[in-house]
C-alpha atoms as one frame of an Amber mdcrd trajectory, in Angstrom:
protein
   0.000   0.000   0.000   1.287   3.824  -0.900   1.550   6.092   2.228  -0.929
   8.041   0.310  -3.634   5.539   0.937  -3.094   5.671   4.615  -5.151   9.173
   4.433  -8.510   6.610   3.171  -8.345   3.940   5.940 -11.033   3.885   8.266
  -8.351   4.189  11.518  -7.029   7.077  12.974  -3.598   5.990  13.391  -3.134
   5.439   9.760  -4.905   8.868   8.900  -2.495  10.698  11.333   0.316   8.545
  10.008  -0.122   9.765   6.630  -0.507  13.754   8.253   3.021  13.332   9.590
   4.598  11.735   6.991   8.298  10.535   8.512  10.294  11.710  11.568  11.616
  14.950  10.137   7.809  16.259  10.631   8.651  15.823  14.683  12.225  17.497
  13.931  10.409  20.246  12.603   7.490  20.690  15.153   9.916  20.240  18.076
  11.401  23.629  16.280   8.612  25.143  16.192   7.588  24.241  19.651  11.101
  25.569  20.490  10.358  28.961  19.336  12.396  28.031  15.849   9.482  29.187
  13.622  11.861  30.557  10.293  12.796  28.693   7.511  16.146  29.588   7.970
  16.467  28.507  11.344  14.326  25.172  10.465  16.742  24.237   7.992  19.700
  25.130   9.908  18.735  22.946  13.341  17.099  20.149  11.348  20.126  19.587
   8.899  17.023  18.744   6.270  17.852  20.181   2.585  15.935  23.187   1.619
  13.955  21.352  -0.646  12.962  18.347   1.491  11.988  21.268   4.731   9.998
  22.930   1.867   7.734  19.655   0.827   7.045  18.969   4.516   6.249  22.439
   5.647   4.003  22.703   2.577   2.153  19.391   4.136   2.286  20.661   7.487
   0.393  23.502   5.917  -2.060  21.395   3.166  -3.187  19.440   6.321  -3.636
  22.838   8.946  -0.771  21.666  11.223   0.477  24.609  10.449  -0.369  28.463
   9.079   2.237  30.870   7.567   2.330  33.902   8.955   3.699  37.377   8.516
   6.572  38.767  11.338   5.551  40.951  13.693   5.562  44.874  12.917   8.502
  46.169  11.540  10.356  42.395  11.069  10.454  40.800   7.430   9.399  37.612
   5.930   7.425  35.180   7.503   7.507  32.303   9.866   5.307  29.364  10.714
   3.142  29.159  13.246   1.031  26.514  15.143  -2.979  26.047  14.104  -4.432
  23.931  16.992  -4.725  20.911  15.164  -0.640  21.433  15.366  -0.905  22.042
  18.947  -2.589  19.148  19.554   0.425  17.316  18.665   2.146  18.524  21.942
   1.498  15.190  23.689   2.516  13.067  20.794   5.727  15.314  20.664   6.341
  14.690  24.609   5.314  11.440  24.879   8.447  10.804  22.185  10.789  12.530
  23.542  10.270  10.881  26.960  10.333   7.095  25.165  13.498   8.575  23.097
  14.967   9.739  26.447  14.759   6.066  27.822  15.301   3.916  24.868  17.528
   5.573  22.765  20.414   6.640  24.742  23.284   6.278  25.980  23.396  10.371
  26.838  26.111  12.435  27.292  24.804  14.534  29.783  23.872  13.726  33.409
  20.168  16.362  32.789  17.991  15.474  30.666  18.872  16.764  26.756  15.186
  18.917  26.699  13.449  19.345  29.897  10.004  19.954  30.004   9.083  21.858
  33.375   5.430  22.657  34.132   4.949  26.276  34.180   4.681  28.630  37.648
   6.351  25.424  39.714   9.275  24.873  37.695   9.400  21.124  38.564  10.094
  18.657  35.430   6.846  17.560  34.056   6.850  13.567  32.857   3.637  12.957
  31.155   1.654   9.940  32.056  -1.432   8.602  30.011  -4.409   8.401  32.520
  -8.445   7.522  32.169 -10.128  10.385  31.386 -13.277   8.800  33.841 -11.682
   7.647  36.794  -8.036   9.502  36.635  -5.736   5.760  36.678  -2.545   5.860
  35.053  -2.708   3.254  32.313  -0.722   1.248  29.831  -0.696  -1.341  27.652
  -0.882  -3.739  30.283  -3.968  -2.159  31.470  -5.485  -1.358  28.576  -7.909
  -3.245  25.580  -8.818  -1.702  22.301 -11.706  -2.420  20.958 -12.660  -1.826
  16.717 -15.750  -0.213  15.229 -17.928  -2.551  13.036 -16.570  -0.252  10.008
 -12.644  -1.113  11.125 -13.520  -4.831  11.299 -15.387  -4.725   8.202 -12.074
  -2.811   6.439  -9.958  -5.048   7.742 -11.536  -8.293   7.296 -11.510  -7.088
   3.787  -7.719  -6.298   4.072  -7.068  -9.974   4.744  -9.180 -11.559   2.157
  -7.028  -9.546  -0.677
């Protein structure tokens, strides 16, 4: 199947999948959640060629993850900016970076390499998945998921290809 056709399956990981296209989207959004919002910048801390920054950013955009916008009074050009669908990312982004943090290491450092601290206590903030109805940290050991008639129907049809 194309990464194209992800965008048509009846599941919202696959939809989102095909949004976000490959891991230089997070490079760029943790950028842009960093306050790097300029092209120039974007290119220079992501290392990505102008022209493969340029095809993402327009997706980012095609999809409303993010808007262009115009700099502030009396700056030039423009930078990128947020929508909320893009903010709604923040928890994917976090949730990364703290499975990144404790898989993919060894670090250097004896701090973490970003620290996320919860604003007006400055403590680190570690995100933790909890039920929205009774407020219980949970996991996949703790956890079921269970598919809509139309995402059985899809893929029982899937498997008899």
């Amino acid at each position: 199947m194309k990464r194209r056709n992800l965008a048509e399956k009846y599941c919202p990981v696959a939809r989102a999948s095909a949004q976000i296209v490959d891991g230089w989207t997070f490079v760029i959004l943790r950028e842009i959640f960093l306050g790097n919002a300029r092209f120039s910048g974007l290119e220079k801390q992501s290392g990505m060629s102008p022209r493969s920054l340029t095809l993402r950013l327009r997706l980012l955009e095609d999809n409303g993850i993010l808007e262009r916008r115009a700099s502030g009074e009396g700056g030039s050009g423009r930078h990128y900016a947020l929508t909320d669908k893009g903010h709604g990312l923040w928890p994917a982004l976090i949730t990364l970076k703290q499975w990144g943090e404790t898989w993919c290491g060894p670090w250097a450092e004896d701090e973490a390499t970003l620290r996320t601290e919860h604003r007006g206590t400055d403590h680190e903030m570690h995100a933790i998945l909890v039920c929205q109805t009774c407020g219980e940290p949970v996991s996949t050991h703790t956890t079921r998921t269970v598919l809509s008639k139309c995402m059985k129907a899809e893929r029982k049809a899937a498997q008899a290809r």
